[in-house]
MIDO-514749 format. One record per residue: residue in three letters; x, y, z of N, C-alpha, C in turn. Coordinates in pm, 1 decimal, padded with zeros to 6 digits. Layout:
<pts>
{pt 'ALA',{X,Y,Z},{X,Y,Z},{X,Y,Z}};
...
</pts>
This chain:
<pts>
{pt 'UNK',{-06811.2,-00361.1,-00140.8},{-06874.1,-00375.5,-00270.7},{-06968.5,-00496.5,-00266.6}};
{pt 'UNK',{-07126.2,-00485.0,-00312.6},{-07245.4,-00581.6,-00316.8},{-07156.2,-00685.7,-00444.5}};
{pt 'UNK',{-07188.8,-00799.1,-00427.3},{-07169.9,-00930.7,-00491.7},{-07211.1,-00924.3,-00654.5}};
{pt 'UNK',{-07320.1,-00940.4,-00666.4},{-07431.5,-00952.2,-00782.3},{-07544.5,-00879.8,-00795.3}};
{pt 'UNK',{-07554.1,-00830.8,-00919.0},{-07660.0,-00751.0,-00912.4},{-07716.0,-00838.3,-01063.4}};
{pt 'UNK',{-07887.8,-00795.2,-01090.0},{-07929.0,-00861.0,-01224.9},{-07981.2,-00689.5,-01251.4}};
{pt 'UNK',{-07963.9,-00658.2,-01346.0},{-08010.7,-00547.4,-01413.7},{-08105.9,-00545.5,-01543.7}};
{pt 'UNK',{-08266.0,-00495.1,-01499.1},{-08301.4,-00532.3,-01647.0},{-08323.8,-00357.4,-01710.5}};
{pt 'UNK',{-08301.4,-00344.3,-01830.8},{-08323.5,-00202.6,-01915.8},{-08388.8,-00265.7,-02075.4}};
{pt 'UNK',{-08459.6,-00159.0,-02029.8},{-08544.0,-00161.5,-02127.7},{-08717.4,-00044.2,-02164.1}};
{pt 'UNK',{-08767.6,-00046.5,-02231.8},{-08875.6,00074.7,-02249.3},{-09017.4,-00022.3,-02243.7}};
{pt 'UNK',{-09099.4,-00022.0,-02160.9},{-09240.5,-00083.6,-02140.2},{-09305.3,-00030.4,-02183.7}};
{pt 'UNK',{-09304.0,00114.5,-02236.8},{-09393.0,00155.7,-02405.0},{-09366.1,00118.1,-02497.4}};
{pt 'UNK',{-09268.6,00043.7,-02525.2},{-09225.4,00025.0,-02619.7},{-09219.4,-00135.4,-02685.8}};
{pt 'UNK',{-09337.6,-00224.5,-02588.6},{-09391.6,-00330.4,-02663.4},{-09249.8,-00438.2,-02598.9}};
{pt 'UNK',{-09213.8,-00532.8,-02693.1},{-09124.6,-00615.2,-02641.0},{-08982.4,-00572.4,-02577.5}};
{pt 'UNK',{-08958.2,-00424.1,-02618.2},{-08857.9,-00370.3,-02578.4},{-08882.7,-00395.2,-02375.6}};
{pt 'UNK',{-08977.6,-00389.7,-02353.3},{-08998.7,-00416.7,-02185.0},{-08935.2,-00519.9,-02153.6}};
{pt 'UNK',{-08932.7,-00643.1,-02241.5},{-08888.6,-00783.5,-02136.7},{-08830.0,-00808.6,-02048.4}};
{pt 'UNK',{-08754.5,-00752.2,-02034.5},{-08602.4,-00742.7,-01937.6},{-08699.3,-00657.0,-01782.5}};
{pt 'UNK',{-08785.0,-00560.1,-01781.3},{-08830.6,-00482.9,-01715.2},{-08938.9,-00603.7,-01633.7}};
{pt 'UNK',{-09004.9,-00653.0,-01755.8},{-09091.6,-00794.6,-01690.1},{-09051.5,-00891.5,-01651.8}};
{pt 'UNK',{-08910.4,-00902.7,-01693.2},{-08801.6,-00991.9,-01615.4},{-08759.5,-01007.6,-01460.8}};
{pt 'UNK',{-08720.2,-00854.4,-01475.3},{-08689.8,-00835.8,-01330.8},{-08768.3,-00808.4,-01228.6}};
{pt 'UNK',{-08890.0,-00791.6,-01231.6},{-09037.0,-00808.3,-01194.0},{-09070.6,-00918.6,-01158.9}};
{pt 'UNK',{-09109.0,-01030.3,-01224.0},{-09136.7,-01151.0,-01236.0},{-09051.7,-01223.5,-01140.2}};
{pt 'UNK',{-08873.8,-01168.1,-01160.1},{-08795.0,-01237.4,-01065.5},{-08804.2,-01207.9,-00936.6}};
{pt 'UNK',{-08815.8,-01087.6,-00897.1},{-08832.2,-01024.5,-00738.5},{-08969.0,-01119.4,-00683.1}};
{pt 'UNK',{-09064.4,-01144.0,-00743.8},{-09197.6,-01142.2,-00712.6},{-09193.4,-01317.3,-00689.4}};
{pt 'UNK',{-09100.9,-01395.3,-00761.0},{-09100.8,-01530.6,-00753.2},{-09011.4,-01599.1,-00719.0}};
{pt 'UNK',{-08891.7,-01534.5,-00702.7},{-08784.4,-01603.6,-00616.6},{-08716.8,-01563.6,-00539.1}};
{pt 'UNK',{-08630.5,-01623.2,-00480.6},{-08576.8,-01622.7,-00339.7},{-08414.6,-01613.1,-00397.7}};
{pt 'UNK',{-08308.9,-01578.0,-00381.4},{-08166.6,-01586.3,-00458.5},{-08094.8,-01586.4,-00247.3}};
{pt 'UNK',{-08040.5,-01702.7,-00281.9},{-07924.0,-01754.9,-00148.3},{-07788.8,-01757.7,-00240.3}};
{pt 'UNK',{-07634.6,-01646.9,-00191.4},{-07684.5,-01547.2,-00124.6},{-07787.9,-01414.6,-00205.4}};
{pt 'UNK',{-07813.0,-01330.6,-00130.8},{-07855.5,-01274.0,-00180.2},{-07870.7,-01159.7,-00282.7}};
{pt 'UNK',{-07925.6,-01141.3,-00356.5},{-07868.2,-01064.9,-00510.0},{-08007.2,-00961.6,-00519.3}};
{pt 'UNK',{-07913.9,-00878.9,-00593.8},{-08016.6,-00708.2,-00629.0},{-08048.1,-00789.9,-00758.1}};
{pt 'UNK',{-08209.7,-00725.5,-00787.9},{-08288.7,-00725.7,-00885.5},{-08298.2,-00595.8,-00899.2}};
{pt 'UNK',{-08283.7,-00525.7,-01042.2},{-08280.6,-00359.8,-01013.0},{-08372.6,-00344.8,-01135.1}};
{pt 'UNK',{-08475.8,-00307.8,-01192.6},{-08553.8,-00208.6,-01289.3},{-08437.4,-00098.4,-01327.0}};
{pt 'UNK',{-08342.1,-00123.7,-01409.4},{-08314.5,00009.0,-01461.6},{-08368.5,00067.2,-01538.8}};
{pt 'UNK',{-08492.4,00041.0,-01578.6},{-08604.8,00088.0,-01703.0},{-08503.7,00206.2,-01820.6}};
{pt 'UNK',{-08526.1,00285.6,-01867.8},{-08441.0,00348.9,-01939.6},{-08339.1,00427.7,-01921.0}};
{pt 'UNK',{-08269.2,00451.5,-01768.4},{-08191.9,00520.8,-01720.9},{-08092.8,00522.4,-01806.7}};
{pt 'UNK',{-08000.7,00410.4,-01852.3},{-07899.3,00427.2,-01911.4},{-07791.4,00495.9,-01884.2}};
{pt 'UNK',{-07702.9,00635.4,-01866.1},{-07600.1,00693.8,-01816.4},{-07653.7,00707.7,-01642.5}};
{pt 'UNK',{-07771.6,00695.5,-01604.6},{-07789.2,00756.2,-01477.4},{-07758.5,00612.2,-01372.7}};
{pt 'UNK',{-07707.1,00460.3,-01463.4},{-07654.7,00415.8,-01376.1},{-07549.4,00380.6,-01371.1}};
{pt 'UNK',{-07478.0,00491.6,-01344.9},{-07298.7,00493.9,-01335.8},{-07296.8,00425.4,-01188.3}};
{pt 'UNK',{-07351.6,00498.5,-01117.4},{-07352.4,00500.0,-00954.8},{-07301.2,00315.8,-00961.6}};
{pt 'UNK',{-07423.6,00286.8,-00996.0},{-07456.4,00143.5,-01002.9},{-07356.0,00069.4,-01046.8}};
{pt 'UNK',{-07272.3,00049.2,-01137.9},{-07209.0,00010.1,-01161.3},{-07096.1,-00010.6,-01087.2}};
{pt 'UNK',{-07068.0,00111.1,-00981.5},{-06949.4,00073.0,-00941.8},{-06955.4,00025.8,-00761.8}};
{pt 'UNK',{-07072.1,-00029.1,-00747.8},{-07133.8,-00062.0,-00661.7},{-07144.8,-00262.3,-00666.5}};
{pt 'UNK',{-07099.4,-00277.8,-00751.2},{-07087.0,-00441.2,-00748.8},{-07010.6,-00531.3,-00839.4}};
{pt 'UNK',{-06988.9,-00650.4,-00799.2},{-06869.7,-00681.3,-00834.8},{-06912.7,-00773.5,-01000.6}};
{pt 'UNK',{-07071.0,-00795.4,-01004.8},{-07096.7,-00848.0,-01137.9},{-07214.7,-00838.5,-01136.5}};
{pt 'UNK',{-07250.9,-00797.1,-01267.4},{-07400.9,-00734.6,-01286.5},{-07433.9,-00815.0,-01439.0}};
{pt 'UNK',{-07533.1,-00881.4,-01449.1},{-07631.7,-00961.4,-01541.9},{-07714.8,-00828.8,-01555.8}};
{pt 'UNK',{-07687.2,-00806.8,-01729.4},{-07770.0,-00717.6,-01770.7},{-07856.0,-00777.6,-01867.0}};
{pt 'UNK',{-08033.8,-00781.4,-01796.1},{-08125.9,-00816.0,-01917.1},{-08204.1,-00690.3,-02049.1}};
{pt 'UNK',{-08208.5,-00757.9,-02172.3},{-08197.0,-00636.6,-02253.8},{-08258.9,-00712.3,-02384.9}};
{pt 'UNK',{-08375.9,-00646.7,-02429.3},{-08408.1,-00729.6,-02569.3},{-08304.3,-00655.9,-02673.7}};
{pt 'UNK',{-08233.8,-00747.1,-02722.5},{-08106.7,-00664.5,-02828.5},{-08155.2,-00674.6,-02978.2}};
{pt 'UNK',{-08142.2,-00646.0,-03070.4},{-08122.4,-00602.7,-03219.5},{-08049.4,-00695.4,-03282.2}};
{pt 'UNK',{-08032.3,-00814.1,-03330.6},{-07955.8,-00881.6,-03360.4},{-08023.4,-00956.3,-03476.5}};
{pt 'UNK',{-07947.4,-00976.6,-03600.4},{-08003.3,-01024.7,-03719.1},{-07996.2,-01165.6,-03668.9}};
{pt 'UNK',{-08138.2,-01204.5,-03601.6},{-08121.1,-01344.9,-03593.7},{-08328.5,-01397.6,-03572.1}};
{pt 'UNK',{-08345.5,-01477.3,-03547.3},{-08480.2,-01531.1,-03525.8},{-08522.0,-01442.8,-03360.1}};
{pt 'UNK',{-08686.4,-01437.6,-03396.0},{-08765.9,-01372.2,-03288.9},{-08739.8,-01481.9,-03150.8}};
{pt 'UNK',{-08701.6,-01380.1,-03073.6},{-08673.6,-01518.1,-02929.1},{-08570.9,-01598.9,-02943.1}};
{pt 'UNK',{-08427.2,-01511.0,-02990.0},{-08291.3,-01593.3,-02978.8},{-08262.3,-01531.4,-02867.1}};
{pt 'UNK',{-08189.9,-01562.7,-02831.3},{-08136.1,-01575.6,-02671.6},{-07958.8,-01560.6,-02704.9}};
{pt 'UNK',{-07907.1,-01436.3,-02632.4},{-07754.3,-01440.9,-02668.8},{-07747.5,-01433.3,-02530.6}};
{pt 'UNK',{-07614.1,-01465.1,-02445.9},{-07545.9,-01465.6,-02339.2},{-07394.8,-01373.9,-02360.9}};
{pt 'UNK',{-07402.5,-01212.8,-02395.7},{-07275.1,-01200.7,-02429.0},{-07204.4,-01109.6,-02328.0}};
{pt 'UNK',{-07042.8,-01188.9,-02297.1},{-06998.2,-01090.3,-02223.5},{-06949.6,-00934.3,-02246.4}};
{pt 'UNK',{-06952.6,-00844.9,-02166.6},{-06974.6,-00682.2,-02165.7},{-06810.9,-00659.3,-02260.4}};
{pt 'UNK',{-06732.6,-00700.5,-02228.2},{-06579.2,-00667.4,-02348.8},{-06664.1,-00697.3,-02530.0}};
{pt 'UNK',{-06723.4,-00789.3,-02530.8},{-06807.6,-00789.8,-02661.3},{-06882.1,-00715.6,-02726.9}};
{pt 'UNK',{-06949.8,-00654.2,-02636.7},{-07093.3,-00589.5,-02668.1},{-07067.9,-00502.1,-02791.6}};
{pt 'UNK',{-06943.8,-00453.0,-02829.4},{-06962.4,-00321.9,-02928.4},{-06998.1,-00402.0,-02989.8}};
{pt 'UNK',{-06927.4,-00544.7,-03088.4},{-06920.7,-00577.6,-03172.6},{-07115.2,-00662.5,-03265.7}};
{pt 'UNK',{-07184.4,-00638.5,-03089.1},{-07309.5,-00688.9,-03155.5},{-07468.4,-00626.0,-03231.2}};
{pt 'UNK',{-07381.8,-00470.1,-03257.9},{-07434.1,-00360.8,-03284.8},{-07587.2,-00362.3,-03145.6}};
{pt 'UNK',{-07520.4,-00359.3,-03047.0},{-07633.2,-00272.0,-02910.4},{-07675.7,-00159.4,-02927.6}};
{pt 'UNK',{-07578.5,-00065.8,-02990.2},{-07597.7,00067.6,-02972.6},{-07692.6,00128.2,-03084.6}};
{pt 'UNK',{-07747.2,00009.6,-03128.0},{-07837.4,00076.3,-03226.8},{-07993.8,00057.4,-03155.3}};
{pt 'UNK',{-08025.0,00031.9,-03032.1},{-08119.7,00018.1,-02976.9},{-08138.8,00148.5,-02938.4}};
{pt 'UNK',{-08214.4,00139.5,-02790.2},{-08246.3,00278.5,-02715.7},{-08150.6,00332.0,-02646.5}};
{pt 'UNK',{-08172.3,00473.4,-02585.3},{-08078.1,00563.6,-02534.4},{-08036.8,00451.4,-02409.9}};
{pt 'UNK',{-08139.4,00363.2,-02367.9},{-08074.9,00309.6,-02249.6},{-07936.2,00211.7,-02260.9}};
{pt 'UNK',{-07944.1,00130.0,-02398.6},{-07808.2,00064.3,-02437.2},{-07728.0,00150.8,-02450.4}};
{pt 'UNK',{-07700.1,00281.3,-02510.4},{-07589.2,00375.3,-02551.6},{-07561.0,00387.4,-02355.8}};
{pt 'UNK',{-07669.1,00446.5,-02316.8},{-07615.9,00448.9,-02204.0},{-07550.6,00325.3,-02109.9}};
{pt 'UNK',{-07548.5,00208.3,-02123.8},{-07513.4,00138.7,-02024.6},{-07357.3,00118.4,-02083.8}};
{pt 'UNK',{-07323.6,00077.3,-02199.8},{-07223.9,00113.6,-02273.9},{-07093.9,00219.2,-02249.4}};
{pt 'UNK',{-07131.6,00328.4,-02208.9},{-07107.2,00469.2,-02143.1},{-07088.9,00462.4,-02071.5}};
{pt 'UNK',{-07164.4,00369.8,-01935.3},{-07076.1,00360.2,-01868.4},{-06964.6,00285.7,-01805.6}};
{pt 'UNK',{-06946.0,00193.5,-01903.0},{-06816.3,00099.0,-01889.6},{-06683.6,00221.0,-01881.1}};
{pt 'UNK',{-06710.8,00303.7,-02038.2},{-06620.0,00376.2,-02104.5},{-06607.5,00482.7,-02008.2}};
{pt 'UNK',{-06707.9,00550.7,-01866.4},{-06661.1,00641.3,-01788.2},{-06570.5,00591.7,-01660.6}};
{pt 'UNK',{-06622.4,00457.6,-01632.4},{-06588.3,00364.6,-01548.5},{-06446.5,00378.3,-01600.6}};
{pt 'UNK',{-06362.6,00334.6,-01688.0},{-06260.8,00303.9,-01739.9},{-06190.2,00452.6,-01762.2}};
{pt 'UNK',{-06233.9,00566.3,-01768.1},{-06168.6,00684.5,-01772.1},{-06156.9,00757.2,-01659.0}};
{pt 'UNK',{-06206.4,00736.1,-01529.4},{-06199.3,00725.0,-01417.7},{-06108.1,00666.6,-01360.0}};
{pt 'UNK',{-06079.3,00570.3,-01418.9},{-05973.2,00479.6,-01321.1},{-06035.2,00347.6,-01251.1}};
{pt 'UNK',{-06145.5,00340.6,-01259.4},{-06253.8,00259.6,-01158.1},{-06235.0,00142.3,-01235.4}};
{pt 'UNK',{-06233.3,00043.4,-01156.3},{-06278.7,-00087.3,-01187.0},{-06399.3,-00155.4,-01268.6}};
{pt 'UNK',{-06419.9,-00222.1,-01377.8},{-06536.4,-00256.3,-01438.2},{-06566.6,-00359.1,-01407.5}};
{pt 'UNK',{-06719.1,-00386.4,-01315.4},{-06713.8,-00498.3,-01288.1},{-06759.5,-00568.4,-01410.6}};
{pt 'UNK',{-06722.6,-00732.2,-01353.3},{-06804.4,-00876.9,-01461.9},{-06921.3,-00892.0,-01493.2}};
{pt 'UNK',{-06952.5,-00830.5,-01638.5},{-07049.4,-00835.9,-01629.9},{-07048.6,-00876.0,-01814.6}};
{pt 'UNK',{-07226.9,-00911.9,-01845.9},{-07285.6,-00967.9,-01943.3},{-07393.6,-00916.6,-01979.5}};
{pt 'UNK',{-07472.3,-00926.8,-02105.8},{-07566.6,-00895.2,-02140.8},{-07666.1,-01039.4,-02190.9}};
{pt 'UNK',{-07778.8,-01071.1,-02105.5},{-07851.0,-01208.6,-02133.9},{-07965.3,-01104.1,-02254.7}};
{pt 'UNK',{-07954.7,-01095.3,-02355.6},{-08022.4,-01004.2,-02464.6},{-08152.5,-01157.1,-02535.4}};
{pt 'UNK',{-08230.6,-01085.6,-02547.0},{-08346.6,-01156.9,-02618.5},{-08346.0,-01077.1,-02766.1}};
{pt 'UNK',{-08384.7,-01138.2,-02869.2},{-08427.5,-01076.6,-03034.0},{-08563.7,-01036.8,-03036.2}};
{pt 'UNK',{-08625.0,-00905.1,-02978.2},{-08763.3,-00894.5,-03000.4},{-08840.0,-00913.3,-03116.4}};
{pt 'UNK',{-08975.6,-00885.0,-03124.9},{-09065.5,-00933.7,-03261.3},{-09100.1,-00814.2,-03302.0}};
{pt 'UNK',{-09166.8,-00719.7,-03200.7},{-09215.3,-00616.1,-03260.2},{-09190.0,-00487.5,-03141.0}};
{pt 'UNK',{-09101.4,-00391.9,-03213.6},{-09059.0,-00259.2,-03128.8},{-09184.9,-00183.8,-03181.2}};
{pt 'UNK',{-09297.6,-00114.2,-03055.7},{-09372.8,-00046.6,-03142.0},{-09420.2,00047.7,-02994.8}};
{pt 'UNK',{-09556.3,00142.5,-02974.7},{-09577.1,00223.8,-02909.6},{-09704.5,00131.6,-02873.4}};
{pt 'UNK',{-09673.1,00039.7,-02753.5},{-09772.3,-00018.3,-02668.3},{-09741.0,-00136.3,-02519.9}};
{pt 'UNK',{-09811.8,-00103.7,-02447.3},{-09785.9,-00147.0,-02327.7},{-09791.1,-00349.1,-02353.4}};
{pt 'UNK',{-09668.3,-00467.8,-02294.0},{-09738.6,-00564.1,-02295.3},{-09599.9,-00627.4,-02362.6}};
{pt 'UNK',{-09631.0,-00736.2,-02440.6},{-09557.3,-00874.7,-02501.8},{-09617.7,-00892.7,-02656.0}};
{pt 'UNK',{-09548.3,-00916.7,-02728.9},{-09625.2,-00982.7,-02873.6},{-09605.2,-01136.4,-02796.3}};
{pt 'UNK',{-09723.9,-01204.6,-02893.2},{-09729.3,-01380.3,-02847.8},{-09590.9,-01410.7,-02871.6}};
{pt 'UNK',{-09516.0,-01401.8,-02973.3},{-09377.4,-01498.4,-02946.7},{-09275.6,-01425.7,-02849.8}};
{pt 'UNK',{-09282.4,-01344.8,-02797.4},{-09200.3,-01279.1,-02710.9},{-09297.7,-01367.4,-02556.6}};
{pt 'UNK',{-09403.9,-01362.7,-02538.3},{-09470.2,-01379.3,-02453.4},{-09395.0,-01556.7,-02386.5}};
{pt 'UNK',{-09422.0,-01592.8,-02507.4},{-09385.7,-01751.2,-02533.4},{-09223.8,-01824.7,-02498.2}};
{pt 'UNK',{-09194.7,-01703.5,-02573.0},{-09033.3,-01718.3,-02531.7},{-08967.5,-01631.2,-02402.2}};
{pt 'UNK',{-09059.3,-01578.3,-02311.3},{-09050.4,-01575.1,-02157.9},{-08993.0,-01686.1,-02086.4}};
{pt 'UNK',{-09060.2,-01801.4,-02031.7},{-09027.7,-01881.2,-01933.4},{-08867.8,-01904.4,-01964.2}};
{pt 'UNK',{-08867.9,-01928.5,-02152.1},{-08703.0,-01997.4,-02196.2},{-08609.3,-01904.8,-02151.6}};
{pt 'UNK',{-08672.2,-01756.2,-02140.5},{-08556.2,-01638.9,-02107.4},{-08506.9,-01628.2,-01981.5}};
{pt 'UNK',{-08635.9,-01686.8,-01894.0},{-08612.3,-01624.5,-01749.7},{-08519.7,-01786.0,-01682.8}};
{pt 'UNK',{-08569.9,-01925.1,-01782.2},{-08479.6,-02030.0,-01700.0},{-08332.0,-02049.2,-01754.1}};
{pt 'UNK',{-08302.5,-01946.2,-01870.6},{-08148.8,-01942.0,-01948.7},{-08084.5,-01839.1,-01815.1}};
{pt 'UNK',{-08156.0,-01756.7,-01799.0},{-08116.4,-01641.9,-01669.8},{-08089.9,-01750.2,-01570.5}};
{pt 'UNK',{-08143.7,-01848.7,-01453.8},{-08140.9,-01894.0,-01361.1},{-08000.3,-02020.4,-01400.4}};
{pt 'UNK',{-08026.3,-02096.8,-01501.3},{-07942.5,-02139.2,-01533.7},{-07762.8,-02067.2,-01491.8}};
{pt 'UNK',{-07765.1,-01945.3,-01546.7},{-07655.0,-01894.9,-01585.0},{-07610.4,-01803.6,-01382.9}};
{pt 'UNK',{-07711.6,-01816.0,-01351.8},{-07717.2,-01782.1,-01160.5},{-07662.1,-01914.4,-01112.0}};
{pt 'UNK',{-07700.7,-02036.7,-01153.5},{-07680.8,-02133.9,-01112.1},{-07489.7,-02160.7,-01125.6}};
{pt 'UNK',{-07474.1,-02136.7,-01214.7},{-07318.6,-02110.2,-01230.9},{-07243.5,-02040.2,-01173.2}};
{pt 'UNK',{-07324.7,-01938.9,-01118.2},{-07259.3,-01845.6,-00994.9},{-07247.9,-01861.2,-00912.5}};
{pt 'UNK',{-07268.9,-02047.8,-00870.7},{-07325.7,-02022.8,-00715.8},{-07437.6,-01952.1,-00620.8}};
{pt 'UNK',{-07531.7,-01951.7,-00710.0},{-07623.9,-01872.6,-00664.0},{-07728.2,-01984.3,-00635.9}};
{pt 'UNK',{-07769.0,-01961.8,-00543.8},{-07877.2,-02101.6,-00503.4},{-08054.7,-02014.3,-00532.5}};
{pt 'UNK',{-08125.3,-02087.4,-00576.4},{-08268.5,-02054.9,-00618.5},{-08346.0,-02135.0,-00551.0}};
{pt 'UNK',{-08458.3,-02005.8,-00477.4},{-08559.1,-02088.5,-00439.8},{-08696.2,-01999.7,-00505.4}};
{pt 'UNK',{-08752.7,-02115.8,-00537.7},{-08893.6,-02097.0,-00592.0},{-08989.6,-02033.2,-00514.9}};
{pt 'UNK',{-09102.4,-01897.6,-00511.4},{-09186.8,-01898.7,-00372.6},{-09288.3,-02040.5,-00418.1}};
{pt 'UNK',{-09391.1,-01987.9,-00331.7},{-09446.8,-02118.5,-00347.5},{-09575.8,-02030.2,-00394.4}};
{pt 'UNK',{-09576.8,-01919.8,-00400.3},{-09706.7,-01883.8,-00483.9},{-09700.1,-01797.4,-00577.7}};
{pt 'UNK',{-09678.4,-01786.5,-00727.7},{-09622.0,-01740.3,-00819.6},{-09713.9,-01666.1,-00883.0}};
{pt 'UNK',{-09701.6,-01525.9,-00897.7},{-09745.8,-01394.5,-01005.3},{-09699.4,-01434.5,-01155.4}};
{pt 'UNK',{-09792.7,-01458.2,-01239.2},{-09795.9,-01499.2,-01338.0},{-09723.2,-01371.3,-01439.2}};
{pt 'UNK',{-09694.5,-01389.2,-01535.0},{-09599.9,-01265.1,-01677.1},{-09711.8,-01194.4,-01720.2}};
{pt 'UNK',{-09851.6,-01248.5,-01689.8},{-10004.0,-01159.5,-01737.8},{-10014.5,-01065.8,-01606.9}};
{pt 'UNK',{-10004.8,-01080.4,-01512.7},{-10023.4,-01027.5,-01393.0},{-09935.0,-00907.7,-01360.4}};
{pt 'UNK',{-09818.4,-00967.5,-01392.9},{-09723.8,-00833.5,-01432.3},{-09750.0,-00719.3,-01507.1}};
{pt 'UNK',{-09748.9,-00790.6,-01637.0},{-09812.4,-00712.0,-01748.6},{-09887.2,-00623.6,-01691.5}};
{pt 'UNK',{-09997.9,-00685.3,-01694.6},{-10137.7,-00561.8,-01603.9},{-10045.9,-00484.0,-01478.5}};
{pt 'UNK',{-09963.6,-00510.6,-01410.2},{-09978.1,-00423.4,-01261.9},{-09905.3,-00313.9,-01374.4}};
{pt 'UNK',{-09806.4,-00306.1,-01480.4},{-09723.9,-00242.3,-01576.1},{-09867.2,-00114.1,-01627.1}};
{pt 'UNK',{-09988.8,-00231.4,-01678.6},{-10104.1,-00138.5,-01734.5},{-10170.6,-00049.5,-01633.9}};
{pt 'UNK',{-10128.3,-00053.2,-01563.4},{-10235.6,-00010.0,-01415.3},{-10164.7,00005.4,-01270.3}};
{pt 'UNK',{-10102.7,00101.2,-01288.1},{-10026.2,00070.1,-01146.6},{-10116.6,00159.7,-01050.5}};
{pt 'UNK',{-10074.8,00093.3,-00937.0},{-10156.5,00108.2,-00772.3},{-10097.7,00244.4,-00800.9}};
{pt 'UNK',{-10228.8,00334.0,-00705.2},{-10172.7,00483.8,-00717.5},{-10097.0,00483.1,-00555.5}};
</pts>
């Protein structure tokens, strides 16, 4: 069984609902993780990553969540919690990740340790990209993430030549055929 995995889900049509998708993007593209750890795009799969789940022993799930609170709050909550922070009122991909704790557990299988690092988006709407305070409240999301690696024993190295969250964005608007 793989160590750590970071999982981001989320919809990149769907405006800030992406973050987590530009998350895990941003992270592959700029750092180095000693030992070494999966960065996975689960973009909206949701039930289709059962597999996944039972493939590692703790998985950091990034996820802009629904939460009656200010644009760009930042929750850290662990996965035994999650019903209680109404997730499931997001996209099919939260119902699905949810689902599969609950197949995991009717199986017999082990659930690994895992969390949801959830951001409060600004605006859920039908367009590729970031609203400015989502944009803004990037760097705080992605160093609350490293922070919380850092607790794992996870050692970080910086590259030394960094793809900017605009750069992303665009390869998102325009991908190489």
């Amino acid at each position: 069984m793989k160590k750590i995995a970071i999982l981001g889900v989320g919809n990149i049509l769907q405006y800030d609902d992406g973050i987590a998708i530009y998350a895990t993007s941003y992270l592959e593209k700029n750092y180095t993780f000693f030992p070494e750890l999966e960065v996975i795009n689960g973009g909206v799969e949701g039930i289709n990553l059962l597999n996944l789940f039972m493939q590692y022993e703790h998985i950091i799930i990034l996820d802009a969540i629904e939460i009656d609170d200010a644009v760009g709050s930042i929750y850290h909550i662990p996965s035994p919690e999650l019903a209680g922070h109404g997730l499931n009122s997001g996209g099919a991909h939260e119902i699905g990740v949810l689902q599969c704790f609950d197949i995991l557990e009717l199986m017999g299988k082990e659930i690994p340790k895992s969390s949801v690092l959830g951001i409060v988006p600004d605006i859920i709407d039908v367009k590729i990209g970031l609203s400015d305070a989502m944009s803004e409240k990037f760097n705080t999301y992605i160093s609350t993430l490293l922070k919380i690696l850092e607790k794992e024993k996870i050692h970080i190295k910086k590259n030394s030549s960094i793809i900017t969250l605009s750069q992303i964005i665009e390869e998102f608007k325009n991908p190489k055929r």
